[in-house]
C-alpha positions as CSV (number, residue, x, y, z in Angstrom):
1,X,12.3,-2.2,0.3
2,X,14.2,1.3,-1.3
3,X,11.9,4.2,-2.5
4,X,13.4,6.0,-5.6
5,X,14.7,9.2,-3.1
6,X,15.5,7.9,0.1
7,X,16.4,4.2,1.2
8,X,14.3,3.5,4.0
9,X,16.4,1.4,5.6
10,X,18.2,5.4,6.1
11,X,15.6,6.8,6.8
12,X,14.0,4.4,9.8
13,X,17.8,5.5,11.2
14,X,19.7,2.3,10.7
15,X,22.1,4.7,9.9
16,X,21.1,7.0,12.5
17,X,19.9,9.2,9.8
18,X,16.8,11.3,10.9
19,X,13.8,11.3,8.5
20,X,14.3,14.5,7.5
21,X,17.8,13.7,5.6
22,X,16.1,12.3,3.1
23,X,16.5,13.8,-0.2
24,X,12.7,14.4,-1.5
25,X,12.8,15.4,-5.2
26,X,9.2,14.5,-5.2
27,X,7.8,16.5,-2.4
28,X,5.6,16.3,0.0
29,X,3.9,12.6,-0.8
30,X,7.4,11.4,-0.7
31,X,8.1,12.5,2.9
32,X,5.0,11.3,3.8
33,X,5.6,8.0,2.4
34,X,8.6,7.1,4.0
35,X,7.7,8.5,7.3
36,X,5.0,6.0,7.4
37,X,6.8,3.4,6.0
38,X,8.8,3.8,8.8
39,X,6.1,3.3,11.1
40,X,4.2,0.4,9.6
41,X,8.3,-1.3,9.5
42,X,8.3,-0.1,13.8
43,X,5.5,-1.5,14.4
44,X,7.0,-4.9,13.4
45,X,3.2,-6.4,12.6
46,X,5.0,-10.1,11.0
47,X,2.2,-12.0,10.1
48,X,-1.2,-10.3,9.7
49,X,-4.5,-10.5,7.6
50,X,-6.5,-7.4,6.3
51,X,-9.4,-6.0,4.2
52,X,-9.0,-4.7,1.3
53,X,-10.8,-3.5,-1.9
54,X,-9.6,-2.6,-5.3
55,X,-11.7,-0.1,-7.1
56,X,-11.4,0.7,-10.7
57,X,-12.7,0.2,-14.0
58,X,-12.5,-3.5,-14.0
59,X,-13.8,-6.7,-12.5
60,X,-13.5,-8.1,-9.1
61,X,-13.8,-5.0,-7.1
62,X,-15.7,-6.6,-3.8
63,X,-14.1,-5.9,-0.5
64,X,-11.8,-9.3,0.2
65,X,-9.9,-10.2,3.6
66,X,-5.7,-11.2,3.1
67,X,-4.2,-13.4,5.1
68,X,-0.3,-12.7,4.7
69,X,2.1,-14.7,6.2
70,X,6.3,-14.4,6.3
71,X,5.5,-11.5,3.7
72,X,3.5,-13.2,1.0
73,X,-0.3,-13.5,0.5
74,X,-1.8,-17.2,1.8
75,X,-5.1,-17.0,1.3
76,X,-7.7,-14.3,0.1
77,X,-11.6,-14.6,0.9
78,X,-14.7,-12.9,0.1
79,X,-15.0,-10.0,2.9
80,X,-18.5,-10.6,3.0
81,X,-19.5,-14.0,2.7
82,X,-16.0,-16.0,3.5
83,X,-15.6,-18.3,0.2
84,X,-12.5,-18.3,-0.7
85,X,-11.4,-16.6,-4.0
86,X,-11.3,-18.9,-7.1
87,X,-7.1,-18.8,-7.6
88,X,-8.2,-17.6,-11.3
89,X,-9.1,-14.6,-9.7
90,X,-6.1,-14.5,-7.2
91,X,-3.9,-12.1,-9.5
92,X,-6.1,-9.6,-8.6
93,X,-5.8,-9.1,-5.1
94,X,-2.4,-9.1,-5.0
95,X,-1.3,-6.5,-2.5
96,X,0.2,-7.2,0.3
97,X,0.6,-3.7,2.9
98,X,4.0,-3.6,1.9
99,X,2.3,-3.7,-2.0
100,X,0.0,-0.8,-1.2
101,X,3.3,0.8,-0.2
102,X,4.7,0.3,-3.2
103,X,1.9,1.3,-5.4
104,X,1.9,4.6,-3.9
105,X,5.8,4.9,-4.8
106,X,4.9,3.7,-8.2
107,X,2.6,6.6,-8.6
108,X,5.2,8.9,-7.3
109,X,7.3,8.3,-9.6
110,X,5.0,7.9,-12.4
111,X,4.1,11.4,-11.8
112,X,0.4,10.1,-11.4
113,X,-1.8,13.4,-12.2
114,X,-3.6,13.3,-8.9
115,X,-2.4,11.1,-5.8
116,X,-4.2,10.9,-2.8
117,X,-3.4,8.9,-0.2
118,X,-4.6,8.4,3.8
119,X,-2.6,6.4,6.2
120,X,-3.6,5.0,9.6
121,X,-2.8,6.9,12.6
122,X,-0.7,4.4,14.6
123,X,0.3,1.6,12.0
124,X,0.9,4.1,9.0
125,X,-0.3,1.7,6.4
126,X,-2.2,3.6,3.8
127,X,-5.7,3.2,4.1
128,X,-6.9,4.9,1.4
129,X,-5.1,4.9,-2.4
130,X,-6.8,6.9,-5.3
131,X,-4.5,7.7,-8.1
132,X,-5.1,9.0,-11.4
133,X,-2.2,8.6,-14.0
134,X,-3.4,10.7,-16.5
135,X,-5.4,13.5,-16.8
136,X,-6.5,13.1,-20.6
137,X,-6.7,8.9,-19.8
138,X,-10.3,7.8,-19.0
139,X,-10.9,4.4,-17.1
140,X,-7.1,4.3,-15.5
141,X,-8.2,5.7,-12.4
142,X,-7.4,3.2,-9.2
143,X,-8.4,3.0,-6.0
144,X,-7.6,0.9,-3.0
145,X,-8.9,0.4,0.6
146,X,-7.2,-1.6,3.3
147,X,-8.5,-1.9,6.9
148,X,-8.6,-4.2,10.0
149,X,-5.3,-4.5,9.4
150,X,-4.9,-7.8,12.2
151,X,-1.5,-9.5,13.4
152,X,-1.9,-13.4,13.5
C-alpha cells in the first residue's frame, strides 16, 4: 500500500530509510499515519477479525465483528447478537484495518476540514476515525470505530 507522500514500504526501512525521511507535505497526520502503518505492517497480525462501527448519516451503523482472512473480508456479523449480515448489506462494512488506513489517507488528501484520528498503542490500527470533509457540507460527516482487533 503507498501513501500519496511517503511509500511505506520506505518508510518501514526496506530501504533502510528512517521514518523521518519521509517527505510530509501534509503535516502532522501524515507522519502519524505512516508511523503507525508501520506498526500495524510489524506486527505482522495475517488473518484476524475485529469490531467495528461506521457512524454517519446513513443506515446500518450497529457495531459488527470482521472476520478477514489473506487480506479480504470473509464474513461480517452483528456485534451484538451474532446473525450474520444480509450480503445486501455487506457493501457497507467494507473495511478491512488496512481500509481504515486508507480512509484516513483519503481524508488527507482530500484536505477533510477536520480529521481526527486515534490509533492503538501497540498494533497502531486506528481506533477511532471522525472526519468532516466539508465545513459548509451537512450530513457528510463519518465516523469509524475498530476494536478487539483478534489474530485467527
Amino acid at each position: 500500500m503507498a501513501f500519496k507522500s511517503c511509500r511505506v514500504a520506505l518508510c518501514l526501512g526496506v530501504l533502510a530509510s528512517p521514518l523521518t525521511a519521509c517527505s510530509e507535505p501534509h503535516g502532522p497526520e501524515q507522519s502519524e499515519l505512516n508511523a503507525n502503518f508501520a506498526k500495524w505492517q510489524s506486527a505482522n497480525v495475517g488473518d484476524y477479525e475485529f469490531r467495528f462501527q461506521r457512524l454517519c448519516f446513513c443506515a446500518f451503523i450497529e457495531p459488527v465483528t470482521i472476520e478477514v482472512r489473506a487480506g479480504q473480508i470473509a464474513s461480517v456479523v452483528h456485534a451484538d447478537s451474532g446473525t450474520v449480515v444480509d450480503t445486501t448489506q455487506l457493501s457497507w462494512y467494507f473495511l478491512t484495518v488496512d481500509g481504515l488506513f486508507e480512509a484516513v489517507q483519503d481524508a488527507i488528501d482530500r484536505e477533510a476540514h477536520s480529521l481526527t484520528v486515534e490509533y492503538h498503542v501497540q498494533l497502531g490500527y486506528p481506533t477511532s476515525i471522525d472526519i468532516d470533509y466539508s465545513l459548509n457540507v451537512a450530513d457528510e460527516e463519518v465516523s469509524f470505530r475498530a476494536s478487539e482487533v483478534e489474530g485467527l
